[in-house]
Backbone as CSV, one residue per row, in Angstrom:
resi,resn,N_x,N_y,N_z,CA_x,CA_y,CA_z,C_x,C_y,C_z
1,UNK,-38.526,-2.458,4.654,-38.293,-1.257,3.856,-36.830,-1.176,3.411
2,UNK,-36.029,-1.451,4.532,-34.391,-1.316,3.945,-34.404,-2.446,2.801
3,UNK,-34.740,-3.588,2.623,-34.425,-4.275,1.804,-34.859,-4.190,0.320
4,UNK,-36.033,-2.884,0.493,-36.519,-2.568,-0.910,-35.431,-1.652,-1.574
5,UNK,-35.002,-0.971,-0.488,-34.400,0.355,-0.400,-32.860,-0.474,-1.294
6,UNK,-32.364,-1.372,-0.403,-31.493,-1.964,-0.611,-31.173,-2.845,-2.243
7,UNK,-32.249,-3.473,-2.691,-32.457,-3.684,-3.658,-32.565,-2.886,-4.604
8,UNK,-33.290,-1.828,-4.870,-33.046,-0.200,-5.717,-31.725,-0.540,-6.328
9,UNK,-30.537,-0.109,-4.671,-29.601,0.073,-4.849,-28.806,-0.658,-5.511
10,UNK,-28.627,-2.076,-5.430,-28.062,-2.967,-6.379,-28.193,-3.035,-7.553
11,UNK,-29.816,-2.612,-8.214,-29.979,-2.677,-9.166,-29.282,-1.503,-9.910
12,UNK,-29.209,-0.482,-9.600,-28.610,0.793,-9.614,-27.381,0.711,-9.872
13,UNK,-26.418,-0.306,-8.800,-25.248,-0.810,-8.902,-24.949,-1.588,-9.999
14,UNK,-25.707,-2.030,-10.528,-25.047,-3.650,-11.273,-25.219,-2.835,-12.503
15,UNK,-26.489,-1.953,-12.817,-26.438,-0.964,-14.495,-25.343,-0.111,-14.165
16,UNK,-24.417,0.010,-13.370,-22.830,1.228,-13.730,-22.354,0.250,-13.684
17,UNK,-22.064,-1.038,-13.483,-21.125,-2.056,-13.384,-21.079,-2.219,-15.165
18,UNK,-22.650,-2.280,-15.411,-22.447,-2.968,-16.872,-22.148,-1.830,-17.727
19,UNK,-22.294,-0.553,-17.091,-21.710,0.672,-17.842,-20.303,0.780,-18.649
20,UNK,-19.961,0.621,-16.874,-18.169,0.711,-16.483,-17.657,-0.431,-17.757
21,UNK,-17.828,-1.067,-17.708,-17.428,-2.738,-18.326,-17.732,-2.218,-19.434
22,UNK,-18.933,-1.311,-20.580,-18.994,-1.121,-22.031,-17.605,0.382,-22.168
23,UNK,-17.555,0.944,-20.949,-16.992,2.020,-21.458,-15.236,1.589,-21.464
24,UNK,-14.775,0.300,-20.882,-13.578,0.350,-20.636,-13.379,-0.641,-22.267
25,UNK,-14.166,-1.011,-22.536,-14.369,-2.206,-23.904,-14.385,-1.355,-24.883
26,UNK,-14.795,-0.015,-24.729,-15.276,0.907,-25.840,-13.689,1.510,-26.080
27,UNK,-13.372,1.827,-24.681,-11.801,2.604,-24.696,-11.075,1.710,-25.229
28,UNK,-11.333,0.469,-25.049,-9.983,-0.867,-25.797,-9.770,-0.426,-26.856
29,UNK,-10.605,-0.590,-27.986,-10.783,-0.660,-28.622,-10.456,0.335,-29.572
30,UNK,-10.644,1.647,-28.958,-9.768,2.569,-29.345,-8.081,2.954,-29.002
31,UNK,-7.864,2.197,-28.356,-6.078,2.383,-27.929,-5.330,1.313,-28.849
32,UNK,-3.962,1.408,-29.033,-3.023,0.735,-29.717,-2.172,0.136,-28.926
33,UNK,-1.937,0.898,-28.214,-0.706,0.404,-26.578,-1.206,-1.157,-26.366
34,UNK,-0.379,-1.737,-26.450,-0.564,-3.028,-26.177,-1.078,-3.283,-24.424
35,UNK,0.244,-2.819,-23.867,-0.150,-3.003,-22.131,-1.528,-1.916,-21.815
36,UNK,-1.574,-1.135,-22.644,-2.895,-0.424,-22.055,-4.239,-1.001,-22.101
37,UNK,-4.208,-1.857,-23.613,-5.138,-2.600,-23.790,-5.500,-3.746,-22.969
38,UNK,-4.240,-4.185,-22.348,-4.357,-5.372,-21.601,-4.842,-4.771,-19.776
39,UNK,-4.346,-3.402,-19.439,-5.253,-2.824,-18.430,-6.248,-2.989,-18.443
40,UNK,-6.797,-2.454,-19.704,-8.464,-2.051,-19.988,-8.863,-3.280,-19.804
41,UNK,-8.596,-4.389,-20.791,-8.905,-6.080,-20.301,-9.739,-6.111,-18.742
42,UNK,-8.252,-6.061,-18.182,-8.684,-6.746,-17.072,-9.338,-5.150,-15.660
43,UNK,-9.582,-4.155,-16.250,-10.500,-3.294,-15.451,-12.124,-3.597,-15.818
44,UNK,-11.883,-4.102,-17.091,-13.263,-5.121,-17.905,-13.942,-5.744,-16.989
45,UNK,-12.653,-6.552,-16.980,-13.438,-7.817,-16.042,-13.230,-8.009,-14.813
46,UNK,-12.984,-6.558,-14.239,-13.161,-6.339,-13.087,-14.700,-5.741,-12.739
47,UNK,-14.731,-5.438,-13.456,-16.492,-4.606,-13.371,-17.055,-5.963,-13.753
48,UNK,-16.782,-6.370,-14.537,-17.905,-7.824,-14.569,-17.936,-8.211,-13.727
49,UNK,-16.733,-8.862,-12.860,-16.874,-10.023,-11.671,-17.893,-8.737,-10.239
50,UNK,-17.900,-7.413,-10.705,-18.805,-6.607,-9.613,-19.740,-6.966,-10.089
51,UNK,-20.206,-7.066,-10.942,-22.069,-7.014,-11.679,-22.033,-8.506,-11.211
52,UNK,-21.237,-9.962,-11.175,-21.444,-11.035,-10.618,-21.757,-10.971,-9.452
53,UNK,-20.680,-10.469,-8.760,-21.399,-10.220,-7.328,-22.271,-9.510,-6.851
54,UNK,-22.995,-8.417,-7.215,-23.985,-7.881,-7.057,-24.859,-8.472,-7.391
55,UNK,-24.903,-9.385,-8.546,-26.470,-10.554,-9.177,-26.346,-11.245,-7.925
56,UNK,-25.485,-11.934,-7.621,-25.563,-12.710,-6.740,-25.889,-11.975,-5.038
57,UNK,-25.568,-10.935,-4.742,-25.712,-10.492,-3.944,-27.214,-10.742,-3.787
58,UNK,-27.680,-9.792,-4.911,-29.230,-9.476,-4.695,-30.204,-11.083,-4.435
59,UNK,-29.534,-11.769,-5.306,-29.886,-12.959,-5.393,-29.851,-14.135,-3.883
60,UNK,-29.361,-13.069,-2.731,-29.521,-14.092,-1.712,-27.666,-14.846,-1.483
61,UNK,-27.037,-15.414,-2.219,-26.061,-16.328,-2.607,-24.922,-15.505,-1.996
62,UNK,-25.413,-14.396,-1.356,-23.705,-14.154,-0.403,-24.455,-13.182,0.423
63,UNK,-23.281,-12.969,1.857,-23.950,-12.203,3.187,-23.081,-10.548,2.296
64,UNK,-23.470,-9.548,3.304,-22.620,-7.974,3.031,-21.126,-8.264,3.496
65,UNK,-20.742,-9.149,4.183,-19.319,-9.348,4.286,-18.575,-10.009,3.101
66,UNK,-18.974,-10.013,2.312,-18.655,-10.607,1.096,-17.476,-10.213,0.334
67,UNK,-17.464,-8.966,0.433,-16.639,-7.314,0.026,-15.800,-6.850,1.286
68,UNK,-14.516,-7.076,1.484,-13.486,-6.930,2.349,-13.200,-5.417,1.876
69,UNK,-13.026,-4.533,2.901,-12.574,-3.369,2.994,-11.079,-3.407,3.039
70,UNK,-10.519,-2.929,2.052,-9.139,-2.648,2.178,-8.819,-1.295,2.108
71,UNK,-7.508,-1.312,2.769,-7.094,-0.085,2.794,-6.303,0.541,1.375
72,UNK,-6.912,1.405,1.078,-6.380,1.767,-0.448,-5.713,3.226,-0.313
73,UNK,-4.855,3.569,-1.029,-3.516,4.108,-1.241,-4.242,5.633,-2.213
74,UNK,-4.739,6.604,-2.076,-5.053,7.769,-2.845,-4.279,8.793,-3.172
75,UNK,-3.744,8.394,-4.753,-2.550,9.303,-5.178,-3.141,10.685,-5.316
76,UNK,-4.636,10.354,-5.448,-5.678,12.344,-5.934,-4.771,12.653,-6.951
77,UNK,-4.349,11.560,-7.955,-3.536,12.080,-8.887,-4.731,12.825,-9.841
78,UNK,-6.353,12.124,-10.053,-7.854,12.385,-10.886,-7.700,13.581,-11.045
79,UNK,-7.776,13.868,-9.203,-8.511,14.998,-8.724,-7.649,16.788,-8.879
80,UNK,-6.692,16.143,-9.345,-5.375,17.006,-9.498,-5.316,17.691,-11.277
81,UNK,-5.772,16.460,-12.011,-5.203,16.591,-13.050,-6.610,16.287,-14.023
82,UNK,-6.813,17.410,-15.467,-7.808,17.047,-16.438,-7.762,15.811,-16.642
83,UNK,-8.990,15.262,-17.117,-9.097,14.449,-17.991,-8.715,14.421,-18.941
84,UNK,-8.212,13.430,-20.001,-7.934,14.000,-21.524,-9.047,13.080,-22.239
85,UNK,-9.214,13.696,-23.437,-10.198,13.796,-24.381,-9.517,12.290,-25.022
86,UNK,-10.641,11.287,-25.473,-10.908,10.150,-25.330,-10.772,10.414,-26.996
87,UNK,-9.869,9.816,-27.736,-9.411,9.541,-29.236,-8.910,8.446,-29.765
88,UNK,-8.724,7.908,-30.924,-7.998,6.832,-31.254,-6.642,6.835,-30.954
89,UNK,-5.876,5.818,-30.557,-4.755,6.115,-30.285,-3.914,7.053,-29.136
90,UNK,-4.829,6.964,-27.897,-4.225,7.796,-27.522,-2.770,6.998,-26.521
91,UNK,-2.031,7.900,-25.781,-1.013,7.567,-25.343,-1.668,6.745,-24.056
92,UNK,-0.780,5.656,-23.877,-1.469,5.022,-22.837,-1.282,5.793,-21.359
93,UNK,-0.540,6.280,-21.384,-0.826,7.534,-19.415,-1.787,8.248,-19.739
94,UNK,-2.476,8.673,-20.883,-3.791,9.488,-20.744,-4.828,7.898,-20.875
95,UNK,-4.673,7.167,-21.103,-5.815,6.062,-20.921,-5.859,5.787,-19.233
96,UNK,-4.756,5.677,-18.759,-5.255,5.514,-17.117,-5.175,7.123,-16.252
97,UNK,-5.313,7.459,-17.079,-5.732,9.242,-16.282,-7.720,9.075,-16.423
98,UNK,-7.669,8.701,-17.932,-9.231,8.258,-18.309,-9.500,7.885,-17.228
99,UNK,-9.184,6.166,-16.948,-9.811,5.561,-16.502,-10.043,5.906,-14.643
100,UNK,-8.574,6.838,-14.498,-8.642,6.813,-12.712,-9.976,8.019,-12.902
101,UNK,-10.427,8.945,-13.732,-11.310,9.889,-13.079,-12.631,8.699,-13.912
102,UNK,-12.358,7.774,-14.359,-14.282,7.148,-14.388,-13.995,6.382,-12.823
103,UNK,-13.108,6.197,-12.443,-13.089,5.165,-11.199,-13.554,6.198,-10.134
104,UNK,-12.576,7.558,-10.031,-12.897,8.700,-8.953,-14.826,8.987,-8.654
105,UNK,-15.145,8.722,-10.423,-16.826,9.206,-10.108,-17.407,7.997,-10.007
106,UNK,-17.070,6.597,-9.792,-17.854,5.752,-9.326,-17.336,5.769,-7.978
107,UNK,-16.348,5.847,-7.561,-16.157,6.042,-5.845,-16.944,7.177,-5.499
108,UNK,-17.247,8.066,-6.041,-17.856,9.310,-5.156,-19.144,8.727,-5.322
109,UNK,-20.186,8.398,-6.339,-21.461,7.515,-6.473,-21.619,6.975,-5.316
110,UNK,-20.553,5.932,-4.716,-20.999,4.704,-3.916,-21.085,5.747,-2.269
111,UNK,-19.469,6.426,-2.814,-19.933,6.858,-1.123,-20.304,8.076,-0.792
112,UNK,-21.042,8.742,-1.898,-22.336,9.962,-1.679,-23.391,8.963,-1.197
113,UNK,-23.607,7.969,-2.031,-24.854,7.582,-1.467,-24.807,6.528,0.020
114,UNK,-23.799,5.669,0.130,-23.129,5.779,1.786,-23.490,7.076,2.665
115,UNK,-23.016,7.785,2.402,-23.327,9.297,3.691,-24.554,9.401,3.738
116,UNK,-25.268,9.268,2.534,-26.975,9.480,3.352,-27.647,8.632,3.488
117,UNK,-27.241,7.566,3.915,-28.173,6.251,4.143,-27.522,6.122,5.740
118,UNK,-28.171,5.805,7.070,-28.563,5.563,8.352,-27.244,4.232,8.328
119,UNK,-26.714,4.000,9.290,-25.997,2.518,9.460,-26.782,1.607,9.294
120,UNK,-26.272,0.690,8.794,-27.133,-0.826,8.514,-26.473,-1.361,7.269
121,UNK,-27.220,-2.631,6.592,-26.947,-2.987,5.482,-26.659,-2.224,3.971
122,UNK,-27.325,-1.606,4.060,-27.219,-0.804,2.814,-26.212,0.566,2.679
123,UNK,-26.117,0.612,3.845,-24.439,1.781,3.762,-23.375,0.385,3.987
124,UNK,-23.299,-0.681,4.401,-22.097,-1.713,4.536,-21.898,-1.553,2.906
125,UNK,-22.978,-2.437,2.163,-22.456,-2.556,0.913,-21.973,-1.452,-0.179
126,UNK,-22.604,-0.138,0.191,-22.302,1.112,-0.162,-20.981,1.311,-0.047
127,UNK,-20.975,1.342,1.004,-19.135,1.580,1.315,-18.162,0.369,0.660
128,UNK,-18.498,-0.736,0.714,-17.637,-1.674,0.282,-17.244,-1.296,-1.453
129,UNK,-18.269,-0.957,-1.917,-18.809,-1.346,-3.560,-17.507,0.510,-3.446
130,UNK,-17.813,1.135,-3.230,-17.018,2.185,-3.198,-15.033,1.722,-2.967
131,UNK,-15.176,1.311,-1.515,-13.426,0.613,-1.344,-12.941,0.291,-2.534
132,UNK,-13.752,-0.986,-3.346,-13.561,-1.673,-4.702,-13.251,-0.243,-5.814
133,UNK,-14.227,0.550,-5.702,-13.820,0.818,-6.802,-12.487,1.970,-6.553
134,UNK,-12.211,2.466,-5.052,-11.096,2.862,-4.986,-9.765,2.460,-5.003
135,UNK,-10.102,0.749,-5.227,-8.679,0.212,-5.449,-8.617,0.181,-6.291
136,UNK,-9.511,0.134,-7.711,-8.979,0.475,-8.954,-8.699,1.910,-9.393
137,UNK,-9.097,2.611,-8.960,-8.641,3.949,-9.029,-6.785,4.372,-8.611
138,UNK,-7.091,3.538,-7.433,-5.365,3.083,-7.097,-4.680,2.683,-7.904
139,UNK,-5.063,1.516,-8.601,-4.148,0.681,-9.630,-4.116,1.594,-10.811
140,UNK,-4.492,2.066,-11.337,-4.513,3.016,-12.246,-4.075,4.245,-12.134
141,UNK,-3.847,4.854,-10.999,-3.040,6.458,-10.832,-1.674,5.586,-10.706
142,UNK,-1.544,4.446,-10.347,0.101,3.846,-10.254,0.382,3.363,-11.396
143,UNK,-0.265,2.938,-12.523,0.220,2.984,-13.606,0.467,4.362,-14.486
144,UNK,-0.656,4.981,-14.430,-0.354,6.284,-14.808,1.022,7.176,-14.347
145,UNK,0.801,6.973,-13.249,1.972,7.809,-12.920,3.510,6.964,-12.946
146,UNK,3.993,5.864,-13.028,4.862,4.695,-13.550,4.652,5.542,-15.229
147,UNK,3.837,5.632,-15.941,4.030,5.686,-17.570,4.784,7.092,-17.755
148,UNK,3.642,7.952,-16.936,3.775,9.034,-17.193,5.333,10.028,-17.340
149,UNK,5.628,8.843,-16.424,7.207,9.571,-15.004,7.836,8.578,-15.118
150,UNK,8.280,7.684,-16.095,9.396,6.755,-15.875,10.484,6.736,-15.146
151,UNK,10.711,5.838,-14.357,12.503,5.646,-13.630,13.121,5.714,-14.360
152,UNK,14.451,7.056,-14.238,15.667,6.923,-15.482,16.604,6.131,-15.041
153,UNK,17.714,5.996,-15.317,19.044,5.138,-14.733,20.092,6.064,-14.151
154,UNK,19.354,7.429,-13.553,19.950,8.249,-12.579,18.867,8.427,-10.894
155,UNK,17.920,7.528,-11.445,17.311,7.427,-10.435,16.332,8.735,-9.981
């Protein structure tokens, strides 16, 4: 039963992976910022290489230790601050404000559905698939807040 259960879930997983990956391609595409674009790039294909590992997951071709838990750094800069409204051109610190609250609601996804699943396999990968996406949420409130708040030369 867990493994049906478990399977659901991947599948579940790998359609926001391929979500995540159209919506950060969609945002490219609308920004001008050069380095923002090159964020979005590679938050791209960071969700891809998840939808790889999740095919493959499901697919047998790796154990749940696969996904190293790291310890990640939560500025709650998301959770603090609106979203801004998604336009051409926008300034690149509102593109990683974007992107940290799509990261905040795929971390809460993975580990809402972590809390109500029993210990075993399917809360391991729950929680992991969550860590992941809280380290990009990380990398992105630290750029944001680096753009937002530049170092002057008074320190």
């Amino acid at each position: 039963m867990e493994e049906r259960r478990l399977s659901d879930f991947i599948d579940i997983a790998i359609q926001r992976e391929i979500e995540a990956f159209e919506f950060y391609k969609g945002l490219h595409d609308k920004v001008s910022d050069k380095a923002a674009k090159d964020v979005l790039d590679i938050l791209a294909n960071e969700e891809k290489k998840h939808r790889a590992f999740l095919e493959n997951y499901r697919g047998g071709k790796l154990g749940a230790e696969a996904l190293k838990l790291n310890r990640v750094i939560d500025y709650k800069i998301a959770e603090h601050l609106e979203k801004p409204d998604i336009k051409v051109n926008m300034e690149s610190k509102d593109v990683y404000l974007v992107a940290a609250h799509r990261e905040l609601n795929s971390y809460n996804f993975y580990s809402g559905l972590a809390a109500v699943h029993p210990d075993g396999n399917v809360k391991e990968v729950l929680l992991k698939m969550a860590n992941e996406e809280g380290k990009h949420k990380e990398k992105v409130e630290y750029l944001y807040a680096n753009t937002a708040f530049p170092q002057t030369n008074g320190g």
